[in-house]
C-alpha positions as CSV (number, residue, x, y, z in Angstrom):
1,X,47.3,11.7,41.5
2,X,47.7,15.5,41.8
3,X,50.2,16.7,44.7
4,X,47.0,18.0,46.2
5,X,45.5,15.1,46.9
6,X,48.7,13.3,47.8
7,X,49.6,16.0,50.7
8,X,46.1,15.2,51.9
9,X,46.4,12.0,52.3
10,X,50.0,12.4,53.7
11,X,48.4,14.8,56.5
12,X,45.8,12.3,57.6
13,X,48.3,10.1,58.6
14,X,49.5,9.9,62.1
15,X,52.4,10.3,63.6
16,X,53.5,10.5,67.5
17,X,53.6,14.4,68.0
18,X,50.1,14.3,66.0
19,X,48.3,11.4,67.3
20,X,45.8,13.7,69.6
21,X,44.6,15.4,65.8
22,X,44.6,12.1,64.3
23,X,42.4,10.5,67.6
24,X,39.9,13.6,67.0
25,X,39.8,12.8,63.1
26,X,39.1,9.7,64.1
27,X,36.1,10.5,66.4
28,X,34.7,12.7,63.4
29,X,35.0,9.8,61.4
30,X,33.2,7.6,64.2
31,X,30.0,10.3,64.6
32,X,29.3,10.7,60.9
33,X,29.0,6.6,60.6
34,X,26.6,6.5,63.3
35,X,24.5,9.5,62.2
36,X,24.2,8.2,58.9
37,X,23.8,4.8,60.3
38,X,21.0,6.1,62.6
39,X,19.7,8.1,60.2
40,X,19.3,4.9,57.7
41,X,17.7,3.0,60.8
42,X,14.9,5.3,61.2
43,X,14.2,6.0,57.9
44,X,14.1,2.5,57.4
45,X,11.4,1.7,60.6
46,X,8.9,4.5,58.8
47,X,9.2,3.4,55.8
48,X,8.2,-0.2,57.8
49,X,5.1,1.0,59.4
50,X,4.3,3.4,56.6
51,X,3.9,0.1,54.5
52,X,2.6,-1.8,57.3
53,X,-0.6,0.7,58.1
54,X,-1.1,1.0,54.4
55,X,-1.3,-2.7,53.7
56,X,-3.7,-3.2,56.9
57,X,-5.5,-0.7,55.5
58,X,-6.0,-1.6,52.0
59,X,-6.2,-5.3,53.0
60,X,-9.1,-4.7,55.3
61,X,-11.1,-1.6,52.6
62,X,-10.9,-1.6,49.3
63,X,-8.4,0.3,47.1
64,X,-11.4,2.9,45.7
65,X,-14.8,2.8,46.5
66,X,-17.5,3.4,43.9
67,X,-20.8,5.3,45.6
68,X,-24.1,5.6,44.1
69,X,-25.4,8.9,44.6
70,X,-28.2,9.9,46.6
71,X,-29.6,7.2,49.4
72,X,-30.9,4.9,46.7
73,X,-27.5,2.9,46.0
74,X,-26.4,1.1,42.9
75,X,-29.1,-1.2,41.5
76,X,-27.4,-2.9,38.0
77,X,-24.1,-2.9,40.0
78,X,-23.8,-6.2,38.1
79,X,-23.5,-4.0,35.1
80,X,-21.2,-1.2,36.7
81,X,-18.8,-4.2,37.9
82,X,-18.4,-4.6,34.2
83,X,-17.4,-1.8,33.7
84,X,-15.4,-1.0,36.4
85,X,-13.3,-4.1,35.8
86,X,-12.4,-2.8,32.4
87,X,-10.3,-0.1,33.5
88,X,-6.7,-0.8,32.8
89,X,-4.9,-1.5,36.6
90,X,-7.8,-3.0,38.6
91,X,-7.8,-6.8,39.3
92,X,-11.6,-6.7,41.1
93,X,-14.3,-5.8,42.3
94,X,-17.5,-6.5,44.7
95,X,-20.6,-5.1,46.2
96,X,-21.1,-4.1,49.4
97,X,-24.2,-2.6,51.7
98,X,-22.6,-0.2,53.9
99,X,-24.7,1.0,56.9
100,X,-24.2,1.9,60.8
101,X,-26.3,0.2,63.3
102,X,-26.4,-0.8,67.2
103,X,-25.1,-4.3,67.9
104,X,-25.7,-5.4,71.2
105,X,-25.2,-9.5,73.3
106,X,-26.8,-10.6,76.6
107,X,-23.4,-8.3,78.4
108,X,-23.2,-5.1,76.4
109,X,-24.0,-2.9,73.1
110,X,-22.7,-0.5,71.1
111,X,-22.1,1.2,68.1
112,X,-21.2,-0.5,64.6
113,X,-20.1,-0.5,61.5
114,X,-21.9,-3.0,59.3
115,X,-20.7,-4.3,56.0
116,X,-22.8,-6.6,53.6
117,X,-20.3,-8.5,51.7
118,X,-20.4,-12.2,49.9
119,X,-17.9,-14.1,51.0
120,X,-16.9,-15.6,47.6
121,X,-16.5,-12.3,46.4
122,X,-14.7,-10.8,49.4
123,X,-11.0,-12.1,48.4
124,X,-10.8,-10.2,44.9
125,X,-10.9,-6.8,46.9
126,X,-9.6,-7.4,50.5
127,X,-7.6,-9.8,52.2
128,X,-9.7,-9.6,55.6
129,X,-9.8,-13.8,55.2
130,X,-6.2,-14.0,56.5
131,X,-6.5,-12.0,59.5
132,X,-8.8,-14.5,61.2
133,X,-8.6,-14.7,64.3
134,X,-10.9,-17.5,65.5
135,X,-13.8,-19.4,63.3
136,X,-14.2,-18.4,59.8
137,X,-15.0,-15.7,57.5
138,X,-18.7,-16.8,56.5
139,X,-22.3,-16.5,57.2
140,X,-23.1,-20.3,57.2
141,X,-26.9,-20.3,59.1
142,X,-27.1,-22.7,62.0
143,X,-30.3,-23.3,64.1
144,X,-32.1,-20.5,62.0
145,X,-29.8,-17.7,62.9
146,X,-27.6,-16.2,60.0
147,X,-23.9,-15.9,60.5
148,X,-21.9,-12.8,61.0
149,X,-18.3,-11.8,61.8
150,X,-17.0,-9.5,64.3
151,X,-14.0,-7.5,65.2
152,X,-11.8,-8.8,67.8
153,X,-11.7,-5.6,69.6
154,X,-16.0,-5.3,69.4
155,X,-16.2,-9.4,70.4
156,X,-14.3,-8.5,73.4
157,X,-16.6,-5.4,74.2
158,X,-19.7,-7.5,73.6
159,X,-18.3,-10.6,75.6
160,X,-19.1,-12.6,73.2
161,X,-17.3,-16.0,71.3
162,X,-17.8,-18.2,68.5
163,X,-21.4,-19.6,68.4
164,X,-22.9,-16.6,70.8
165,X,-26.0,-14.9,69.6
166,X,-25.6,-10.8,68.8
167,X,-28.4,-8.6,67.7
168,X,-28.4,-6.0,65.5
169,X,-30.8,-3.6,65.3
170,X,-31.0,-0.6,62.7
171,X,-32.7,3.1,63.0
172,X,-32.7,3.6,59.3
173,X,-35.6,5.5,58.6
174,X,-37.2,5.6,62.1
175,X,-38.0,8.7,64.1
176,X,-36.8,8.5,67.4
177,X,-39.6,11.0,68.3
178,X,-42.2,8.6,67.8
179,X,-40.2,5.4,70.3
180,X,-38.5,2.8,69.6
181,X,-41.4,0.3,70.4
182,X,-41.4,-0.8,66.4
183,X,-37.5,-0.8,65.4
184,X,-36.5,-4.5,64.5
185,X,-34.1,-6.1,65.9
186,X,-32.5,-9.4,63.9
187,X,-30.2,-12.0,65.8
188,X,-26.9,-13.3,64.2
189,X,-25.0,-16.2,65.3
190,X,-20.7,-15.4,65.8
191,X,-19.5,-17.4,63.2
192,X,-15.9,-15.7,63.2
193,X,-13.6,-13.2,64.6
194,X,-11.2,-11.3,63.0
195,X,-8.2,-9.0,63.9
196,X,-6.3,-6.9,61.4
197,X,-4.2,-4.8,64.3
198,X,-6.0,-1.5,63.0
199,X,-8.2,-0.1,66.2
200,X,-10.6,1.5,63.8
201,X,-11.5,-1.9,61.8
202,X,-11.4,-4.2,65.2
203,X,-13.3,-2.1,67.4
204,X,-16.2,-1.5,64.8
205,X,-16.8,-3.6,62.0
206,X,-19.0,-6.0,61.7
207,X,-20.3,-8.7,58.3
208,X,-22.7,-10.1,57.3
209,X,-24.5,-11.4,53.9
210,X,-25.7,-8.6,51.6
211,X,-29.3,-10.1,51.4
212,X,-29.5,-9.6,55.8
213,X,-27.8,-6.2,55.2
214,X,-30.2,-5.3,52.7
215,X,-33.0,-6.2,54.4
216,X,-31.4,-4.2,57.8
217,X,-31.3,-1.2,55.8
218,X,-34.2,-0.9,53.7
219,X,-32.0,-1.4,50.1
220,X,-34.8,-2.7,48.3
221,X,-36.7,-2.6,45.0
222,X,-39.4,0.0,45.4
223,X,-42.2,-2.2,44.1
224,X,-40.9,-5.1,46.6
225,X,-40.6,-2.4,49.3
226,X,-44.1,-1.0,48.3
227,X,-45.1,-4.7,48.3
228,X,-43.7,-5.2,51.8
229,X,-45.2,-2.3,53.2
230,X,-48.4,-3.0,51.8
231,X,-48.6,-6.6,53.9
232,X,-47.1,-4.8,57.1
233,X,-50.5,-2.8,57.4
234,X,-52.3,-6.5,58.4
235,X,-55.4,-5.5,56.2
236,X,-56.8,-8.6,55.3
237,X,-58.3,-6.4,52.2
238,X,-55.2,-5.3,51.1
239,X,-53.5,-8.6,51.3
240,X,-54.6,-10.3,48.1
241,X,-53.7,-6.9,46.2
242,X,-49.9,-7.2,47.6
243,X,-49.3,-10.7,46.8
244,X,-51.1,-11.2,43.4
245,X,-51.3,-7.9,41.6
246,X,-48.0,-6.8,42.8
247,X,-45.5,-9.4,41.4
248,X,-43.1,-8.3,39.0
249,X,-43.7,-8.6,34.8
250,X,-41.2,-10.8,32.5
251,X,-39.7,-8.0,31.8
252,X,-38.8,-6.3,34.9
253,X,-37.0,-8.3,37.3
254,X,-36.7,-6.5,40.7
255,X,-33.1,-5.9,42.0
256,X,-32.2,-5.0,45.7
257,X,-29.4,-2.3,45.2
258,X,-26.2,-2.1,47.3
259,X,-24.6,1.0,48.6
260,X,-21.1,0.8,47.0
261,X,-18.5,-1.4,44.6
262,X,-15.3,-2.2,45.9
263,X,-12.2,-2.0,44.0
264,X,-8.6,-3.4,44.1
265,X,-5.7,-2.1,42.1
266,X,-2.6,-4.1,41.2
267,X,-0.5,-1.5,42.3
268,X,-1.5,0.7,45.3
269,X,0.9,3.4,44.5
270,X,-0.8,4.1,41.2
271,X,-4.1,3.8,43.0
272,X,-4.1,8.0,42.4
273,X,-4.7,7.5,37.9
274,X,-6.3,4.6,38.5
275,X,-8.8,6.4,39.9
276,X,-9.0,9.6,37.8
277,X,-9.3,7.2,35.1
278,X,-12.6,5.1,36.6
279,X,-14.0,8.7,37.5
280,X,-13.6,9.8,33.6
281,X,-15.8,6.3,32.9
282,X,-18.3,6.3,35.4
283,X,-18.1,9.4,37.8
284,X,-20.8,10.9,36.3
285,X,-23.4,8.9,37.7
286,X,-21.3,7.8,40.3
287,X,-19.0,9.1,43.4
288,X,-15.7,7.7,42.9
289,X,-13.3,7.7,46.2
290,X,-9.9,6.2,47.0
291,X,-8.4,5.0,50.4
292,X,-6.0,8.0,50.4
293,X,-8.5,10.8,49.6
294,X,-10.3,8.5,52.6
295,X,-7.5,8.3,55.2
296,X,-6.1,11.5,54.0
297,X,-4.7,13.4,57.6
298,X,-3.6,10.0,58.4
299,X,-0.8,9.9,55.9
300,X,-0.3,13.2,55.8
301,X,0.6,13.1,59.4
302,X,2.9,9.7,58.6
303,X,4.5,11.5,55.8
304,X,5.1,14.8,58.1
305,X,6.6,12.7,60.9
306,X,9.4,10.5,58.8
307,X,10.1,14.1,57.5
308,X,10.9,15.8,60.7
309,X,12.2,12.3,62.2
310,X,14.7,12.2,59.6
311,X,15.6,15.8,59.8
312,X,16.2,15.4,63.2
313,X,18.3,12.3,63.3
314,X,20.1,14.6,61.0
315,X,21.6,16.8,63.3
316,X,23.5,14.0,64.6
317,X,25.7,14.4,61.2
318,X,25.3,18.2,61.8
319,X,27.2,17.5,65.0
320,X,29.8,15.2,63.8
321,X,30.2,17.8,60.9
322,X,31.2,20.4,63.5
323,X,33.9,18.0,64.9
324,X,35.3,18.1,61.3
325,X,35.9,22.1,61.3
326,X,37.6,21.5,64.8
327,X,39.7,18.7,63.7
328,X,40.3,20.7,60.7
329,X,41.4,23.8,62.6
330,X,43.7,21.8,65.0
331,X,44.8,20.7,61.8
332,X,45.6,24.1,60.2
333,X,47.2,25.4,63.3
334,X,49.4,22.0,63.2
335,X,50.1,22.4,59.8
336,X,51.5,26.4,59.6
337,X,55.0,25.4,58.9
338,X,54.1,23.0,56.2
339,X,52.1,25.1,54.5
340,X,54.2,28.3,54.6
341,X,57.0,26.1,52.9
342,X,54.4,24.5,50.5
343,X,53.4,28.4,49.7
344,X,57.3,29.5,49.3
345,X,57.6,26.8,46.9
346,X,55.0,28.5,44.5
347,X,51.5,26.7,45.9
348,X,48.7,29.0,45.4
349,X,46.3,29.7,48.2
350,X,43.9,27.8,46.2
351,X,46.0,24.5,46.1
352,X,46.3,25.0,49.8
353,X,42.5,25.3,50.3
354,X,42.0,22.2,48.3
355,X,44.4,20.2,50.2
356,X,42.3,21.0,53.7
357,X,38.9,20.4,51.9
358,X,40.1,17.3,50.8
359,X,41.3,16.2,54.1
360,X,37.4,16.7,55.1
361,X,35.5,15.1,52.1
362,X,38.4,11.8,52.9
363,X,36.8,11.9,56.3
364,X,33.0,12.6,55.4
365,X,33.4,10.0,52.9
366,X,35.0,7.6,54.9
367,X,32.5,7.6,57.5
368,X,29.1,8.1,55.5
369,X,30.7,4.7,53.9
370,X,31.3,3.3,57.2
371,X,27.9,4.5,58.1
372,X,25.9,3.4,55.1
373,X,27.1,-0.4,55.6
374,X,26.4,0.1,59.8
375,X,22.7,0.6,58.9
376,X,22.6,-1.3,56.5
377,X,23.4,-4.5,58.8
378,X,21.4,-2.8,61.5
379,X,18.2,-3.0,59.1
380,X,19.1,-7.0,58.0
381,X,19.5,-7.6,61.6
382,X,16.0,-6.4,62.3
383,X,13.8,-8.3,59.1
384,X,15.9,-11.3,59.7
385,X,16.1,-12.4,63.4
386,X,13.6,-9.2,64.7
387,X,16.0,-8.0,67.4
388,X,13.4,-5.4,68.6
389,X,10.1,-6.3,69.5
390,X,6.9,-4.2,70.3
391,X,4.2,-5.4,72.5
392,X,1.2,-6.7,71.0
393,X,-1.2,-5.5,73.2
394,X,-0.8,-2.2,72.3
395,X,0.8,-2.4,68.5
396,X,-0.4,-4.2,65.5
397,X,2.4,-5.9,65.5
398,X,5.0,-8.2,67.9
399,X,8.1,-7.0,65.8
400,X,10.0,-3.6,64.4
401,X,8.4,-3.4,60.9
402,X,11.9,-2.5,58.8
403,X,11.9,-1.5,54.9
404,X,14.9,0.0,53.2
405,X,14.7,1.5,49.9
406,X,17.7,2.2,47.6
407,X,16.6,6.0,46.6
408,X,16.3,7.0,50.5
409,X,19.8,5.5,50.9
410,X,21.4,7.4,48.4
411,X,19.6,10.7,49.5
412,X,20.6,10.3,53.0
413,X,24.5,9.5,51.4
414,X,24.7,12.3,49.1
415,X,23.0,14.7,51.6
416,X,25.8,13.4,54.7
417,X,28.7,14.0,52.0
418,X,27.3,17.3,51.4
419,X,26.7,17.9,55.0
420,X,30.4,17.2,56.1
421,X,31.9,19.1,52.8
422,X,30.4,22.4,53.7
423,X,31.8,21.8,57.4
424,X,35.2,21.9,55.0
425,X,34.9,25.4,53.6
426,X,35.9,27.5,56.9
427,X,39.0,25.7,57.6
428,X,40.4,25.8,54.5
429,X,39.8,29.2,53.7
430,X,41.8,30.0,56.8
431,X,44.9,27.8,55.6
432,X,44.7,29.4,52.4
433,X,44.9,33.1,54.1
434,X,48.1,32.1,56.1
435,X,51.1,34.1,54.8
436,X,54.3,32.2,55.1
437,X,56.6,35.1,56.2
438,X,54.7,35.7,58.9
439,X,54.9,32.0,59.9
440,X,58.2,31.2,59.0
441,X,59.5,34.5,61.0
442,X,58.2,33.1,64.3
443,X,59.1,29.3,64.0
């Protein structure tokens, strides 16, 4: 032990004349280890909602979307499915029939969101299946009508429950200048509701079967849409040419196209490669897209706010580190004699400045130690008996959301015990000026 460190450590104990420096070193102490224990607690709620909104998010979409390009869609998607599952890092994938349309019940309509899914398929890319609210996640027909699902938030709007009728009704390739006498309207029966807690998903999504969603949206074969529009004119003439002359060879077999593959990844955080990788296989035919290029202001704005949260709960340490040069500079002023005799005795000013900065790092240490274990039990606390709730209503979920990760820890340690040794550097260089004639000459 140098004689350095062992006249620190003899200064920070107290004695009677010196117990109002020791209760101020104490209260230094006391405000570092609940900055840093703050500072862990927040850090530890964003990083909670940050993987909360993110697993809502890519539960509900898929990790990457593949387009076709143009309004055609993909027709072998069977074939680009293939493919796509060959890439190193995705575990699925499954068509969908995106397309926006006006859903409306005997109380209300609005706007909508629909997506054609199969609902064998649906659980290799999202996990929409466990946020069920009421019924179930399929399109099971029942007295003619086929089955759809809703959002919570929309079957609220609409007024509508399981086994209610809703329409949908789709303006895809209608003019709106010539009426809307001719637009077809389909009826669905409510065979499930489900809420994931994200507004966007809740309020405006709506699924049905790919075959109803391609028949919605015009995504069919061009002979079979030829064919179809062909029997629509109601010309008894034309009639025999549609349905006999217009069937398909042996070697053609018509396929109704989709408008996009989804994609799951095995690992989210890589979902960046993984995607640079499917683009260099199949983007040249195809628009390749992940959910963070998708949702891209809304986790740059997540990533913005734990940053300046953080930084902020920071200037709680900034102010316990200011206590430190006072308690230091009582310290120093308490100390004069000492250290002019320490000084006459042959220590060097830089000895002396090492003994004050160690009294500091003792106490930044101390209570970013202190601090680290407060948070610590603070975050347990919270996952294990969910101290702090949130109301439902209004958040996507009942409870604090709480994850703590070993790296942010360690940053937020080494930056506190770098925090409170700077505070060090004033005071000490003022001990280390003293000169010990001076001192001695007035005691």
């Amino acid at each position: 032990m140098s004689f350095e460190f062992f006249i620190a450590l003899r200064y920070l104990k107290s004695r009677k004349r010196e117990r109002f420096i020791s209760v101020l070193t104490f209260l230094s102490i006391a405000g570092v280890a609940l900055g840093v224990a703050v500072v862990f607690f927040v850090n530890s709620m964003m990083n909670g909602f940050e993987t909360e909104v993110k697993s809502r998010i890519g539960g509900t979409i898929s990790h990457i979307t593949v387009y076709g390009y143009g309004n055609s869609g993909i027709r072998d998607y069977d074939e680009l499915i293939g493919e796509v599952n060959a890439v190193r890092g995705i575990t699925g994938a499954a068509p969908v029939v995106l397309g926006k349309a006006v859903v409306g019940s005997e109380h209300d309509n609005d706007g909508v969101l629909v997506r054609g899914v199969n609902p064998e398929d649906i659980s290799q890319v999202s996990n929409i299946k466990e946020h069920m609210y009421r019924g179930s996640f399929g399109f099971e027909p029942d007295n003619g009508l086929p089955g759809t699902v809703l959002g919570r938030g929309l079957a609220r709007r609409l007024q509508v429950t399981i086994a209610d009728t809703v329409y949908i009704a789709s303006l895809k390739g209608r003019s709106l200048s010539l009426g809307m006498s001719d637009v077809k309207i389909t009826r669905f029966r409510l065979n499930g509701i489900f809420e994931t807690g994200m507004y966007d998903y809740d309020d405006y999504f709506m699924f049905i079967s790919i075959p109803e969603a391609q028949q919605i949206f015009k995504l069919r074969d061009s002979q079979t849409r030829t064919r179809n529009k062909l029997l629509s004119i109601g010309n008894p003439l034309i009639e025999p040419f549609a349905t006999n002359y217009m069937q398909p060879s042996e070697i053609y077999q018509p396929t109704d196209p989709v408008s996009a593959i989804q994609v799951k990844v095995d690992d989210p955080a890589r979902v960046q490669p993984i995607t640079k990788n499917l683009d260099s296989r199949i983007g040249m035919f195809n628009l390749v897209r992940n959910w963070v290029d998708s949702h891209a202001n809304l986790f740059y704005w997540m990533k913005w706010e734990k940053i300046l949260l953080t930084l902020a709960m920071f200037l709680i340490v900034a102010v316990a580190s200011f206590n430190i040069i006072s308690t230091l500079v009582m310290v120093v002023l308490e100390k004069q004699s000492e250290v002019a005799i320490l000084k006459s005795m042959g220590a060097n000013p830089g000895s002396i400045v090492k003994i004050f900065m160690i009294i500091g790092l003792i106490s930044g240490l101390i209570g970013t130690f202190i601090g680290s274990i407060l948070g610590l039990g603070l975050c347990w606390l919270q996952i294990q008996f969910k101290i702090i709730s949130l109301p439902g209503d209004i958040y996507f979920l009942s409870f604090l959301p709480i994850e703590m990760r070993m790296m942010d820890f360690i940053v937020i340690s080494v930056l506190a015990v770098i925090l409170t040794f700077l505070a060090t550097i004033y005071p000490a260089l003022r001990a280390g000026r003293l000169y010990p004639l001076e001192i001695i000459r007035y005691q």
